[in-house]
C-alpha positions as CSV (number, residue, x, y, z in Angstrom):
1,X,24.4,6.9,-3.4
2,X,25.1,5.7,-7.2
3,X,26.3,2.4,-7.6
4,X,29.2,1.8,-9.9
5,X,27.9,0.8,-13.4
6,X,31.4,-0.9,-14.5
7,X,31.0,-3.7,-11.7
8,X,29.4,-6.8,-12.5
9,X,28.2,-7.9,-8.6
10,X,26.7,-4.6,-8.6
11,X,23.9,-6.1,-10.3
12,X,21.6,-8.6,-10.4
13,X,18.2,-10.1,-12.5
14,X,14.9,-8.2,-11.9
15,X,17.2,-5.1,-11.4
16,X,15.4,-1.5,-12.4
17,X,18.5,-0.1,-14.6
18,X,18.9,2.3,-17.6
19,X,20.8,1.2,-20.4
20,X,22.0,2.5,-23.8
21,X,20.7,-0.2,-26.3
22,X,23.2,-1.7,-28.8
23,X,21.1,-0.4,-31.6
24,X,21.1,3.2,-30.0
25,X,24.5,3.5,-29.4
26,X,25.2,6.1,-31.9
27,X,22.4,8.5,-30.3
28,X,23.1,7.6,-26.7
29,X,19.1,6.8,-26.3
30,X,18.4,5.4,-22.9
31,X,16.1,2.5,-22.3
32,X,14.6,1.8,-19.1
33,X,13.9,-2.1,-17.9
34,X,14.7,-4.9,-15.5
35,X,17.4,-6.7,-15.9
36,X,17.0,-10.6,-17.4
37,X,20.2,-12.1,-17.9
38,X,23.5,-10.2,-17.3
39,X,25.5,-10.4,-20.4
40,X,29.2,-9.2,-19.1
41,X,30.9,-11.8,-17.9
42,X,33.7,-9.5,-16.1
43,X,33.9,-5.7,-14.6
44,X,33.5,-3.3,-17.7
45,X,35.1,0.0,-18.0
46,X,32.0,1.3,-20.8
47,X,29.4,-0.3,-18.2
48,X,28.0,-3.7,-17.7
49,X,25.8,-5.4,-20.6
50,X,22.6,-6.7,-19.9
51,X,19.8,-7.9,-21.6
52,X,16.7,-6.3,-20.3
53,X,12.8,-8.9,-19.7
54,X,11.5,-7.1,-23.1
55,X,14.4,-8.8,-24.8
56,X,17.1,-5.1,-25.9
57,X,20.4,-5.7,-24.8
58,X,22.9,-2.5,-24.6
59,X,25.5,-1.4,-20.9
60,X,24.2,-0.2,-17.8
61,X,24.3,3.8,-17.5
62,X,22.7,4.4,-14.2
63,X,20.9,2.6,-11.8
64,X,17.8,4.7,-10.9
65,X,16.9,5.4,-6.7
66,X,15.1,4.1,-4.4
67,X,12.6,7.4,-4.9
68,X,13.1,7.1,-8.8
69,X,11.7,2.8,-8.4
70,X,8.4,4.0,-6.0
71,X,7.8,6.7,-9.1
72,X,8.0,4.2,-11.7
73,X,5.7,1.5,-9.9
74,X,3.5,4.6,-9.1
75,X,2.8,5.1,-12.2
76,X,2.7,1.8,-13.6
77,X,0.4,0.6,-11.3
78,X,-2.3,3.2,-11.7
79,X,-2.0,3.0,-15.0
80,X,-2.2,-0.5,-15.3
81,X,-5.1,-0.9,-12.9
82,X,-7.5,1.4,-14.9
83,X,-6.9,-0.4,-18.4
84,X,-9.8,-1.6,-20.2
85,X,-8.8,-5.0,-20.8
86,X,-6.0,-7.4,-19.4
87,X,-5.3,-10.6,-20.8
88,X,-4.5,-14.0,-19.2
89,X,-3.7,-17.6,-20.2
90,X,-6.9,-19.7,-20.3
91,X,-6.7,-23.5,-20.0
92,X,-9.3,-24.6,-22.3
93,X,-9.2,-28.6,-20.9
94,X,-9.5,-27.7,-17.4
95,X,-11.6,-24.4,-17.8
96,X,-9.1,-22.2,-16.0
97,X,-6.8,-19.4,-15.8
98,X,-3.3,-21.1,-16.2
99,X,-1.4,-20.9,-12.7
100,X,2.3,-22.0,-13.4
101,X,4.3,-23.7,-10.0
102,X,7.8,-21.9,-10.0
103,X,10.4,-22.2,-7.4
104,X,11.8,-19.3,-6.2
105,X,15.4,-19.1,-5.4
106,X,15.3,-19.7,-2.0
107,X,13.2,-22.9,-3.1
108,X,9.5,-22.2,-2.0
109,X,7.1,-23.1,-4.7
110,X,4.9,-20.4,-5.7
111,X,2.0,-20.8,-7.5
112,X,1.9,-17.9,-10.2
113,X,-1.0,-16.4,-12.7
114,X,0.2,-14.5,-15.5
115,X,-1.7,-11.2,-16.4
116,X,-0.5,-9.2,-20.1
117,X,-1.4,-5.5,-20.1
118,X,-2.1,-6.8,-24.0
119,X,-3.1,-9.3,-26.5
120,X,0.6,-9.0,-28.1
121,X,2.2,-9.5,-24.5
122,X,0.0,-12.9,-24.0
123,X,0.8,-14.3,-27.6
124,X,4.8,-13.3,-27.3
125,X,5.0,-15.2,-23.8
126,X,3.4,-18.3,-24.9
127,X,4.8,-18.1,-28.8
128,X,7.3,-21.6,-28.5
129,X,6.2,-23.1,-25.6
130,X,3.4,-25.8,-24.7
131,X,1.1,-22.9,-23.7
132,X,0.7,-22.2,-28.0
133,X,-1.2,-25.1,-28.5
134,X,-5.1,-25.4,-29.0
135,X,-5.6,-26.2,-24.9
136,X,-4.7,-22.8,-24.0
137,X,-6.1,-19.6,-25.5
138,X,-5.7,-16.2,-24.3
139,X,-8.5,-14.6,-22.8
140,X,-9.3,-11.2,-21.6
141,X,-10.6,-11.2,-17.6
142,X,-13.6,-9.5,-17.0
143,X,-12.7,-5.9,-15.9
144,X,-16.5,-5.6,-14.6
145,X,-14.7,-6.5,-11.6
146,X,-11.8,-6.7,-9.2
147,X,-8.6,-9.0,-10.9
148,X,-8.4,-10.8,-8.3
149,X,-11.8,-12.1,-8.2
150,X,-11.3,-13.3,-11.6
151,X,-8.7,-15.9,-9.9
152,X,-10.7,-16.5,-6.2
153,X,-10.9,-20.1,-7.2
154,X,-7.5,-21.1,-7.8
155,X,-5.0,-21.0,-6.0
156,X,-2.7,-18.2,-6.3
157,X,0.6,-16.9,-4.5
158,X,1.9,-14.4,-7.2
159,X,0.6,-12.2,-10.2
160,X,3.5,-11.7,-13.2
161,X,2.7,-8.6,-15.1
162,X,4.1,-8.8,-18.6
163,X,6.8,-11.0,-16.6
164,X,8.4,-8.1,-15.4
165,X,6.6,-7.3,-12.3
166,X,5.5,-9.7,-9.7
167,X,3.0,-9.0,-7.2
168,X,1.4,-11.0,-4.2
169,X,-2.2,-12.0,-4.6
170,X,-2.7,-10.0,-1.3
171,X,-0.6,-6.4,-2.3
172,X,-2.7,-7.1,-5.8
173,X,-6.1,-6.8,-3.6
174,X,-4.5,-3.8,-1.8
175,X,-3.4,-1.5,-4.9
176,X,-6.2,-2.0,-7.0
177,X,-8.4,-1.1,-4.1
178,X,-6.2,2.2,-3.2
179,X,-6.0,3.1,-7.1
180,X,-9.3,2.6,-7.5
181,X,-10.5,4.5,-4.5
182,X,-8.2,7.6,-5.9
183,X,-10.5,8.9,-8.7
């Protein structure tokens, strides 16, 4: 079933969708992402503008499957799980991985760590906010051992990945142990 690209409650943020960035418009190049902020304020003929989490804005041209979603987190996962290093948000006062309170829409707070697949990720999330100060560094976790156990003291709810992907502390224990197990 393919859902209608020129109809604006068709969508909605977090959304997996292709789009045709503004800047490749002439080529017809199509980016993948998640949807951030929906730019179109009304149903669009040419498709719906978004802006997508890594910041390129362009019209929806297809909004992948159910099948073509499990293929994409497929791969992301086991690569992401076999990287040599992945970077966090270190609170230098309190000696800590940062864990941010958010509410979620339906109002439950969830207590979320942040975890950059690199360096450049960590420094573009925290570049203008209180987090770019000298109490917070970013720090690569020790890949000697599970993620998880690099956060068993805090309390966590949620991993963000790069901010795109969110993932519960318990489905984080889960995949890394089945990716891991694979090879």
């Amino acid at each position: 079933m393919d859902i209608d690209v020129t109809i604006k409650k068709n969508f909605m943020k977090g959304m997996m969708v292709d789009i045709i960035a503004d800047e490749d418009a002439k080529t017809g190049k199509i980016t993948r992402g998640y949807i951030a902020t929906i730019l179109s304020k009304e149903n669009n003929k040419k498709g719906i503008k978004v802006e997508l989490t890594s910041g390129v804005s362009g019209k929806v041209q297809y909004v992948p499957s159910k099948d073509d979603v499990k293929l994409e987190n497929f791969k992301f996962y086991n690569k992401f799980f076999f990287l040599p290093k992945i970077y966090s948000i270190w609170n230098q006062v309190e000696r800590k991985y940062m864990v941010l309170q958010h509410t979620s829409p339906s109002g439950k707070i969830e207590k979320t760590a942040f975890l950059f697949d690199s360096e450049q990720q960590a420094k573009d999330f925290v570049s203008g906010t209180k987090f770019e100060s000298k109490d917070y560094s970013i720090r690569e976790i020790n890949r000697k051992k599970p993620i998880v156990d690099n956060f068993k003291t805090l309390e966590i709810n949620y991993f963000r990945i790069n901010k795109e992907r969110k993932i519960s502390f318990e489905r984080m224990i889960e995949w890394e142990n089945y990716f891991k197990n694979m090879r």
